[in-house]
C-alpha positions in Angstrom: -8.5 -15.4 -2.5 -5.4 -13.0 -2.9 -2.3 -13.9 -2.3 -0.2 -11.9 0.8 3.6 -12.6 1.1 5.2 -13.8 4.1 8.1 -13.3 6.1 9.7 -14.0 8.9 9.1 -11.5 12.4 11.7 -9.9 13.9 10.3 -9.7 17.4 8.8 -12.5 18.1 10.8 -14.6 15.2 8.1 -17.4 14.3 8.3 -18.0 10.6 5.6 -17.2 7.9 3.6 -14.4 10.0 4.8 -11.3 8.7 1.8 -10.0 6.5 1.6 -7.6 3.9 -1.3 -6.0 2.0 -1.7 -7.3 -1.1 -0.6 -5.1 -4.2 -4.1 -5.6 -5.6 -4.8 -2.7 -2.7 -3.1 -0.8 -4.9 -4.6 -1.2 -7.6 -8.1 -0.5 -6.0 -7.0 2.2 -5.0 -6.0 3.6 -8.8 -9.5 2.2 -9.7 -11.1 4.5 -6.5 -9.6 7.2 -7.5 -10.2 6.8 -11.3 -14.2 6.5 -10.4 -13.8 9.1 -8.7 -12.8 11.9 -11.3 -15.3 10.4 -13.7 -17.8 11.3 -11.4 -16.8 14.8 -10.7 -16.7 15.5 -14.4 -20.2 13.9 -15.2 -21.2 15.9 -12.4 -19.7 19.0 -14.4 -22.0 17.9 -16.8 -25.4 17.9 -14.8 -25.7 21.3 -14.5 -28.5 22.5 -11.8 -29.2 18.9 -10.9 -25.5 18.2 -9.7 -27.3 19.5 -6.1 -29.2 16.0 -6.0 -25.8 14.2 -7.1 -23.8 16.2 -4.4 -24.4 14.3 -0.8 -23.4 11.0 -3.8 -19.6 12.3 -4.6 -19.3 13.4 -0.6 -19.8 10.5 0.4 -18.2 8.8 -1.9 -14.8 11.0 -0.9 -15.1 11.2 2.4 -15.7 7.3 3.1 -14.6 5.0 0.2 -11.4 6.8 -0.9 -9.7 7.1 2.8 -10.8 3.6 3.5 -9.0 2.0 0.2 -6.4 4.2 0.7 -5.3 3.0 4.1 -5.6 -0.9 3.0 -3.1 -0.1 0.4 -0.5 1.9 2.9 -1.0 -0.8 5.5 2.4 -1.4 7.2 3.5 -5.1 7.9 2.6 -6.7 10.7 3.0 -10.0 12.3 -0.4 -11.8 12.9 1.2 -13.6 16.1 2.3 -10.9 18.2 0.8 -7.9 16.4 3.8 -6.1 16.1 4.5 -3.9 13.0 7.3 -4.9 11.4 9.1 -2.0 9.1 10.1 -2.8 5.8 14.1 -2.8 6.9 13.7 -5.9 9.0 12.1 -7.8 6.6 14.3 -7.4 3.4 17.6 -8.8 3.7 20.4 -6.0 3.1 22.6 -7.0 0.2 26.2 -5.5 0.7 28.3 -5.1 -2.4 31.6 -6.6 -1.7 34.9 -3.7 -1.8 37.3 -4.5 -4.9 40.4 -3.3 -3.8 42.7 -1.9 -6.2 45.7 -4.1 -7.0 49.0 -3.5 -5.4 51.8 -1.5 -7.5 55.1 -3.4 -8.0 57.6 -1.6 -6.6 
């Protein structure tokens, strides 16, 4: 089973419900879209018969590459109140302290 991180929700702040897709989502989606092009050339390849292989790479476009693609671009989301949690509220900001110059002796 994959792994998903956690986080805490903003909303209804219970700990540990925040969930994100997993990054191997992304890489599915890579491996989709690599399948994909190695059909399209084999099907350069066919000739006349790429008619019979045709309804194949359709299908194939139209339903498998939209369907990985929104599992990888899935937003957060908090599995107790269903909220969608943006990316802001869930990673801490980190603010670089000001150095102020030092005073000049008079």
């Amino acid at each position: 089973m994959l792994r998903h991180a956690h986080a805490d929700c903003p909303c209804c702040h219970r700990r540990g419900t925040v969930t994100r897709p997993s990054r191997a989502w992304k890489a599915a989606l890579v491996g989709a879209y690599g399948i994909f092009v190695v059909m399209i050339f084999g099907a350069g390849l066919l000739g006349p018969t790429i008619m019979a292989v045709l309804p194949l790479l359709a299908a194939y476009g139209l339903g498998v590459l939209p369907w990985v693609h929104e599992r990888a671009s899935a937003p957060a989301q908090c599995r107790s109140c269903g909220k969608i949690v943006p990316a802001s509220a869930m990673a801490p900001v980190r603010v670089r302290p000001l150095v102020s110059a030092p005073a000049r002796a008079a």
